[in-house]
N, CA and C of each residue as an Amber inpcrd file, in Angstrom:
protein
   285
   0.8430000  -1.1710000   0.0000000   0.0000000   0.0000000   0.0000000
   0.8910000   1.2370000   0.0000000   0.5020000   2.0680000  -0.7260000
   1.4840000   2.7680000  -0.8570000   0.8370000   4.3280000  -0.1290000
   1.6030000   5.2420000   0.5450000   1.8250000   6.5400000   1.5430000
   1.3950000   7.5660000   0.7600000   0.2400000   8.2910000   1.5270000
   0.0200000   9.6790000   0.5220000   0.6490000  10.3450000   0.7610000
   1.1030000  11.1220000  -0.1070000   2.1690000  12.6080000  -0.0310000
   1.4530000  13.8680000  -0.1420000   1.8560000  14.8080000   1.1710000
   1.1250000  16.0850000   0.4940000   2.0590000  16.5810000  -0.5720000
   0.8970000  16.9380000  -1.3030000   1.6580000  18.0650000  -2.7990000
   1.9540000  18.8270000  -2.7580000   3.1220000  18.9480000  -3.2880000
   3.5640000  20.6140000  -3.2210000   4.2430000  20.8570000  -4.2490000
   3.3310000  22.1540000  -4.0480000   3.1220000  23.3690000  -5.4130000
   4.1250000  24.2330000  -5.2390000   4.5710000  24.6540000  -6.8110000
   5.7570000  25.5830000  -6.8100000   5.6740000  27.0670000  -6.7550000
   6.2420000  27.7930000  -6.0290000   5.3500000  29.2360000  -6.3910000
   5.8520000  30.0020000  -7.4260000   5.5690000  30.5770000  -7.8020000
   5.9700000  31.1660000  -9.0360000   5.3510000  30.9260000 -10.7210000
   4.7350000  30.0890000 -10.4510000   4.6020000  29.2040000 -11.5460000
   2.5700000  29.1380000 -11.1910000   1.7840000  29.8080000 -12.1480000
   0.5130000  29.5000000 -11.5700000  -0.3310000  29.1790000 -13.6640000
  -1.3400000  27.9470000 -13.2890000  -2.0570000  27.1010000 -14.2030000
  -3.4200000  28.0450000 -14.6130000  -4.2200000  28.1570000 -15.5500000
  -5.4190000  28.1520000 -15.8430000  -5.8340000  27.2750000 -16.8530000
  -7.1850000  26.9700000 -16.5930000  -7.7810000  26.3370000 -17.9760000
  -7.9640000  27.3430000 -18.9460000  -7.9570000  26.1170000 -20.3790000
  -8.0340000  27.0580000 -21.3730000  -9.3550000  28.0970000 -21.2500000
  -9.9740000  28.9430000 -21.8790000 -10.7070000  29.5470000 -22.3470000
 -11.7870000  29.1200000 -23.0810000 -13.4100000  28.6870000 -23.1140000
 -14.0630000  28.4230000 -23.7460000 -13.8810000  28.0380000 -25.4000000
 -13.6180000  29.4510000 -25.5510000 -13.3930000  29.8020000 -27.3500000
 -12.0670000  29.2750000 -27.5900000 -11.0700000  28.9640000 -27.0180000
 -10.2480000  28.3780000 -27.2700000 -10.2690000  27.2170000 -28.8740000
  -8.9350000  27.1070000 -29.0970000  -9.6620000  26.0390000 -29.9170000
  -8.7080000  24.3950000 -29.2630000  -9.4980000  23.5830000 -29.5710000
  -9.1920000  22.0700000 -29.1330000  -7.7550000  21.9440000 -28.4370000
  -6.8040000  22.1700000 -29.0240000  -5.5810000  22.0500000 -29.1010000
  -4.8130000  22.7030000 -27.8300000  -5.4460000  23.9410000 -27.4790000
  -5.2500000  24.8230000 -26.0770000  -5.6840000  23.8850000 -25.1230000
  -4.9870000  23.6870000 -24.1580000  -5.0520000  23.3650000 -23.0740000
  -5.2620000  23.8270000 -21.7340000  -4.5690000  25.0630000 -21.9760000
  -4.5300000  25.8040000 -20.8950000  -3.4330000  26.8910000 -21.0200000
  -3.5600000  27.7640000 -19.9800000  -2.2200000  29.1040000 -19.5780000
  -1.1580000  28.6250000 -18.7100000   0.0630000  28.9730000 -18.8890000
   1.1110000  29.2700000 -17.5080000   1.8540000  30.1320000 -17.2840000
   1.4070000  30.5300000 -16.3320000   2.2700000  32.1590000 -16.3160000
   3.2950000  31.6000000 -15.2650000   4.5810000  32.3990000 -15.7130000
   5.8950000  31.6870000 -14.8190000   6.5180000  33.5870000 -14.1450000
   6.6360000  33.6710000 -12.8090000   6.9600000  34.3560000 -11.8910000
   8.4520000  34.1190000 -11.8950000   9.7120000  34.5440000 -12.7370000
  10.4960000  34.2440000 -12.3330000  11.4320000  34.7180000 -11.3060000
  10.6220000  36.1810000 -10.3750000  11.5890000  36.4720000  -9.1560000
  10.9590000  35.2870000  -8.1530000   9.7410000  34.6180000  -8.0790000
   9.1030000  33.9330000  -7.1400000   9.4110000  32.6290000  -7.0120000
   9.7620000  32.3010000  -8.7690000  10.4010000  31.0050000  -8.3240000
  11.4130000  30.6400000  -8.2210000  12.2610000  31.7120000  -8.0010000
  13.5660000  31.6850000  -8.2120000  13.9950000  31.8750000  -6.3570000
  13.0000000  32.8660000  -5.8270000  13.0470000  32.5270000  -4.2970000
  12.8150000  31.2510000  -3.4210000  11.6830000  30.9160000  -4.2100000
  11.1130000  29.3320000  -3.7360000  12.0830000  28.2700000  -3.9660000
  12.7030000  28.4640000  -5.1400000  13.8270000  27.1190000  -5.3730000
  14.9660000  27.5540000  -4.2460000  15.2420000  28.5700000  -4.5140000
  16.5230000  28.8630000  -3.3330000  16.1810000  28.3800000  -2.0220000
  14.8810000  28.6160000  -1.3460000  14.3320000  28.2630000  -0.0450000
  13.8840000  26.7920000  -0.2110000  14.1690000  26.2660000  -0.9930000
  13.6270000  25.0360000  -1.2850000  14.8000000  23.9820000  -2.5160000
  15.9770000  23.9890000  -1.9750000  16.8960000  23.2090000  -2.6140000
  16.8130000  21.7010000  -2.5490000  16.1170000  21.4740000  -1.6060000
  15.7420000  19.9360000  -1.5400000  14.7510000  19.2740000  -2.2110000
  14.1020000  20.0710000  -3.1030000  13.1160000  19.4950000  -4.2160000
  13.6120000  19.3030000  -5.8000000  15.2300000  19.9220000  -5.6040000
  16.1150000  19.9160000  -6.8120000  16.2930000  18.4000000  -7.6410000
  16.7460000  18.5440000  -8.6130000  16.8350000  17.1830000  -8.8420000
  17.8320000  16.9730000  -9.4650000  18.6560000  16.0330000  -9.4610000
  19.9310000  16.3590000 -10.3760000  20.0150000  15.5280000 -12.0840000
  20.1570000  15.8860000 -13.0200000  19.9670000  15.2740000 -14.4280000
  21.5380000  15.7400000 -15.3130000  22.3470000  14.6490000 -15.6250000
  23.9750000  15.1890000 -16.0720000  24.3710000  16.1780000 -15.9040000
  24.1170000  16.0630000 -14.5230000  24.8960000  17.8820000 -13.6740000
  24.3960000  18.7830000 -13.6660000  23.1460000  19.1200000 -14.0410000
  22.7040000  20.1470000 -13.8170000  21.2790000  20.2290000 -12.9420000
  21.1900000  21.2280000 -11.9710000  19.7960000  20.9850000 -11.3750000
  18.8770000  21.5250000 -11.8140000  17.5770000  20.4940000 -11.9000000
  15.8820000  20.8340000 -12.0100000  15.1820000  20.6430000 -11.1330000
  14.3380000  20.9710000 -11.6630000  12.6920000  21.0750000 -10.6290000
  11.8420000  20.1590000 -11.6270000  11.6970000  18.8120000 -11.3390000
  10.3200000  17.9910000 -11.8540000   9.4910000  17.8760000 -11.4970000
   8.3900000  18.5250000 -12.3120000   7.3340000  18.4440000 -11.5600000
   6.1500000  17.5490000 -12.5980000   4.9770000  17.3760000 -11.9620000
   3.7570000  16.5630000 -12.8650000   2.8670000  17.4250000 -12.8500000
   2.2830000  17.1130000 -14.1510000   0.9700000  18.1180000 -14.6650000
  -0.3750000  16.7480000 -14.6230000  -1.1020000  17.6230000 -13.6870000
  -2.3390000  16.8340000 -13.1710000  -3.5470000  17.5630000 -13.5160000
  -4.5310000  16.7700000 -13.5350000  -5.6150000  17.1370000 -13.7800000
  -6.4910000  17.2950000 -12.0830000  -7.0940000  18.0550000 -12.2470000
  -8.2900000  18.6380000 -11.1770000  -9.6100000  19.1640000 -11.8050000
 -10.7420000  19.3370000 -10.9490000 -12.0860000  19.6960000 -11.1110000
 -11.8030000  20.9480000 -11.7930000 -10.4790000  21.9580000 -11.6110000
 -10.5940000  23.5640000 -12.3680000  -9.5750000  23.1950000 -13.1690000
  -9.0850000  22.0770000 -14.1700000  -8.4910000  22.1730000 -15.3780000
  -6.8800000  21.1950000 -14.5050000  -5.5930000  21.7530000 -15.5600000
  -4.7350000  21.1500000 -14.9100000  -3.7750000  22.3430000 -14.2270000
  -3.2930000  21.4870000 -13.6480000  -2.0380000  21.6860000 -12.4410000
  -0.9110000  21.3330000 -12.7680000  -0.0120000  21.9830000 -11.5470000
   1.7040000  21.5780000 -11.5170000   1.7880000  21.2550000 -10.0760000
   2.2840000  19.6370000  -9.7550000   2.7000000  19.3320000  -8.2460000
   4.4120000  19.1280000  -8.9950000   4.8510000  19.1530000  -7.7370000
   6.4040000  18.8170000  -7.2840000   6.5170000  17.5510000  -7.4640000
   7.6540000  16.7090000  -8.4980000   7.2800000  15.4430000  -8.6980000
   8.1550000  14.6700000  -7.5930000   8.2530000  14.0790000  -6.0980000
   8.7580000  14.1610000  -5.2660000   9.0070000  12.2990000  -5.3560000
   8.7490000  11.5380000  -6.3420000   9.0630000  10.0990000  -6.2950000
  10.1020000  10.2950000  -6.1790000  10.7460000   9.1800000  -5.8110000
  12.0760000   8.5600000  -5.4570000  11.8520000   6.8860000  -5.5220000
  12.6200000   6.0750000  -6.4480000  12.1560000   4.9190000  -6.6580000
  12.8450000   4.2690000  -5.9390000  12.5230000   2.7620000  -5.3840000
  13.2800000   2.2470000  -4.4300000  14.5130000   1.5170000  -5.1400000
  15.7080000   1.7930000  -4.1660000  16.5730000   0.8420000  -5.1660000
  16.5130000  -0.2200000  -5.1960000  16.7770000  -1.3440000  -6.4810000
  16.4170000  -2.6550000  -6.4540000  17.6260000  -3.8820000  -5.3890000
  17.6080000  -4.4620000  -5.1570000  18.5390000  -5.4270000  -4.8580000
  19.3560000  -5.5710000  -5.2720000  20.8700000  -6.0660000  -5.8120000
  21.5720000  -6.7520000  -6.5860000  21.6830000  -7.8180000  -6.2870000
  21.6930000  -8.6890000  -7.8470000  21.6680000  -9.9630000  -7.9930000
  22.8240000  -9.8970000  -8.2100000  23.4690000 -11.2360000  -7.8800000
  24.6640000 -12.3220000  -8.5910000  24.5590000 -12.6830000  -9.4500000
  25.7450000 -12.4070000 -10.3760000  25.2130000 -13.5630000 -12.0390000
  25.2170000 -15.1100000 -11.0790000  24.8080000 -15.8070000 -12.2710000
  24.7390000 -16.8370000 -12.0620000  26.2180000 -17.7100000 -11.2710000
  27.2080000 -17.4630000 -12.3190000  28.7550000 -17.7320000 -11.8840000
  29.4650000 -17.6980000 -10.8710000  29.2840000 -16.5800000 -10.3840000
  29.6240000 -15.8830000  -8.5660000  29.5180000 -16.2710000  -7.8840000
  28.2430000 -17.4860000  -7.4170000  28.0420000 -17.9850000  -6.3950000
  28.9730000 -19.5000000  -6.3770000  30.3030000 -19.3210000  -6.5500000
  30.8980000 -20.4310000  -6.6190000  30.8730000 -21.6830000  -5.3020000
  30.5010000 -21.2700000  -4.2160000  30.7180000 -21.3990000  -2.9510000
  30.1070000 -22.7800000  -2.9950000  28.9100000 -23.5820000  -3.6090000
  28.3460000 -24.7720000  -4.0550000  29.6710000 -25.5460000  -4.8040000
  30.7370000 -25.1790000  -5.2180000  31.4750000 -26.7100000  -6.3230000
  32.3290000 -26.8640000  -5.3520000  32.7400000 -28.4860000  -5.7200000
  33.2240000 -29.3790000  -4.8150000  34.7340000 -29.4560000  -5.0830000
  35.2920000 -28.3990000  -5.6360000  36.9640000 -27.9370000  -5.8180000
  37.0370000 -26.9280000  -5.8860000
């Protein structure tokens, strides 16, 4: 079973739905605040993410009852086990 996370939203960065008259293809607005989010990331370095050296902010675009959204994409996948090849486990032969 898996743990709900509260979401968290970036500031600086705010969603609308498209516009009626819009046509199909519109989705929606995003207006980007860049003194706001540029404070929020600074106060908030632990939502960074690192991708060949350089840091981002991933986030997911969700849907809600007033159109879509931006949460903080805060997964972290578990690391898997390591297996042995097959070979390695020599510790079974009888020389």
């Amino acid at each position: 079973m898996s743990e709900t996370k509260e979401k968290i939203y970036p500031k600086g960065i705010i969603t609308f739905p498209k516009n009626d008259k819009a046509p199909d293809f519109v989705k929606g607005t995003l207006i980007i605040t860049p003194n706001d989010l540029v404070t929020w990331l600074k106060e908030n370095p632990n939502l960074l993410t690192d991708y060949n050296g350089t840091k981002q902010l991933k986030c997911q675009i969700l849907e809600g009852n007033k159109g879509l959204y931006l949460v903080v994409d805060t997964f972290v996948p578990t690391p898997k086990a390591e297996s042995k090849p097959a070979n390695e486990d020599d510790d079974d032969l009888p020389f």
